[in-house]
N, C-alpha and C positions, 0 to 999 in steps of 0.2 A: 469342524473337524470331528465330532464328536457325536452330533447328530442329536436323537430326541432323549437322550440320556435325563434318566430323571433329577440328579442334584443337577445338572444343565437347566432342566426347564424346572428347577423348584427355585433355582436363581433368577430366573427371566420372572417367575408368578411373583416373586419378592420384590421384584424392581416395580414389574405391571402389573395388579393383580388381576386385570381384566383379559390378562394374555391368553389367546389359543394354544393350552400346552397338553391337550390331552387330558387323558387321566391316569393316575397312579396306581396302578393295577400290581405293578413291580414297586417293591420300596424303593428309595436313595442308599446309597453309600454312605453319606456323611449325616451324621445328629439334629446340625443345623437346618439343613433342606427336609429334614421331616418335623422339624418346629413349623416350617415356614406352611410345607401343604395343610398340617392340621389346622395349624389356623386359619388357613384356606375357604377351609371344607363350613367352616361357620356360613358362608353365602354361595359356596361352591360345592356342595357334598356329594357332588359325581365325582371329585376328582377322587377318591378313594371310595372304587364300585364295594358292594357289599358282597360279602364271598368273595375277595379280592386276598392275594398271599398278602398285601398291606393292611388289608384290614383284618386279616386273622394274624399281623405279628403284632398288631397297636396293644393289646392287652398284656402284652411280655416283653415290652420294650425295657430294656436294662440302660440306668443311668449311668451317665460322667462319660469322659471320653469324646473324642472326634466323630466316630465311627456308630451308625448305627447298629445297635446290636441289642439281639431278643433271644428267650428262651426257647429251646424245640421241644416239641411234643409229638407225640407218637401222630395223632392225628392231622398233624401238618402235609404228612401226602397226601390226604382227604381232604380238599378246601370245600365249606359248605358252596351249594349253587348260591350264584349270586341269583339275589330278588331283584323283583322292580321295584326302583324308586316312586317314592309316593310324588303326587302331584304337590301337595303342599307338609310343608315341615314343620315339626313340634317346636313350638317357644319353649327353648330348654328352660330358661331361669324359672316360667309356670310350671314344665313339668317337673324340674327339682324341689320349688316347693308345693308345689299338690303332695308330691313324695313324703318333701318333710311333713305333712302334716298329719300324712295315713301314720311314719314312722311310729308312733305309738302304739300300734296294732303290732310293730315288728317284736317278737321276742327269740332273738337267737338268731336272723335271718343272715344276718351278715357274718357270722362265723359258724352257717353251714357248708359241710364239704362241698356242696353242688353251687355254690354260689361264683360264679366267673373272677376275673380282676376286674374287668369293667364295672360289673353290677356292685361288686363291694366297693369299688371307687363311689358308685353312684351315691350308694348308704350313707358313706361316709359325709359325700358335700352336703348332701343334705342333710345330716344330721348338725352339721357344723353351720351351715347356711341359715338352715330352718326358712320361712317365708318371706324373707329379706331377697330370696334367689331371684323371687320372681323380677327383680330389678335390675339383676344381671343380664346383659348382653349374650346372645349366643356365643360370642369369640370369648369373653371372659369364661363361661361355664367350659368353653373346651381347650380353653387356656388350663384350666384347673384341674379338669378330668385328665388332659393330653392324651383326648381321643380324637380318629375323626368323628365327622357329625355320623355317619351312618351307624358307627359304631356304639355309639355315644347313643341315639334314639333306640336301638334294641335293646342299651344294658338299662335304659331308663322305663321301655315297656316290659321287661321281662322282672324289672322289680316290681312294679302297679300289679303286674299281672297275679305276679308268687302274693303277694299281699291282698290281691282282689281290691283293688283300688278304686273306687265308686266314681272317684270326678276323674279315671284316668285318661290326660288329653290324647285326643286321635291324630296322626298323621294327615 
């Protein structure tokens, strides 16, 4: 009755996660169903394209409540282009502690203006994680972060990058 409606098919990925449900280009309605895609996206990260309105609200997602809901920004009528996805994907728990280890080099980085929610989420686990990460699961790091993976790999290259990170792993 419903048809390809995303908390419909974020309910079918929860039951199968191996389901043909597209990808999530449009967010869910409800909270729960964007728990389920994020966690997804750990072995599925097309399902939330990059430059996608789902992946430019995952940084301003507002807790509690049924209902997903994010902060607007001026630049929300602007969605970046979506990139191509890389053939093979960063082992988050290595790239968060390669992170944690540069950390030390950081002075103030995380409570500069210019610093995103994602990328200061990133700071944060890593500074909390430190080299233990690398033992983390993809799905746990984006359990923690509650980004998807596409998003989650930019705000983790664009901190290596702001710090000039010597071991920073490639895509």
């Amino acid at each position: 009755m419903v048809g390809d409606h995303p908390d419909v098919m974020a309910l079918l990925l929860g039951i199968e996660p191996d389901a043909d449900v597209g990808d999530f280009s449009v967010p869910p309605m409800l909270s729960s169903s964007w728990s389920i895609i994020v966690g997804a996206t750990a072995s599925r990260p097309e399902l939330v394209p990059r430059g996608s309105l789902s992946a430019a609200i995952s940084e301003r997602v507002l807790a509690g409540g049924p209902w997903l809901r994010w902060h607007l920004e001026k630049s929300d009528a602007k969605l970046a282009e979506a990139t191509e996805m890389p053939d093979e994907f960063l082992d988050l728990g290595e790239a968060i502690a390669t992170l944690a280890g540069a950390l030390s080099s950081l002075v103030g980085v995380s409570s500069a203006s210019d610093v995103s929610f994602a990328e200061s989420e990133v700071i944060s686990f890593a500074a909390q994680a430190g080299p233990s990460a690398s033992q983390a699961s993809d799905t746990d790091v984006l359990g923690r972060l509650g980004l998807p993976r596409a998003v989650a790999e930019d705000a983790i290259s664009s901190v290596m990058q702001r710090i000039d990170c010597e071991d920073s792993p490639s895509a």
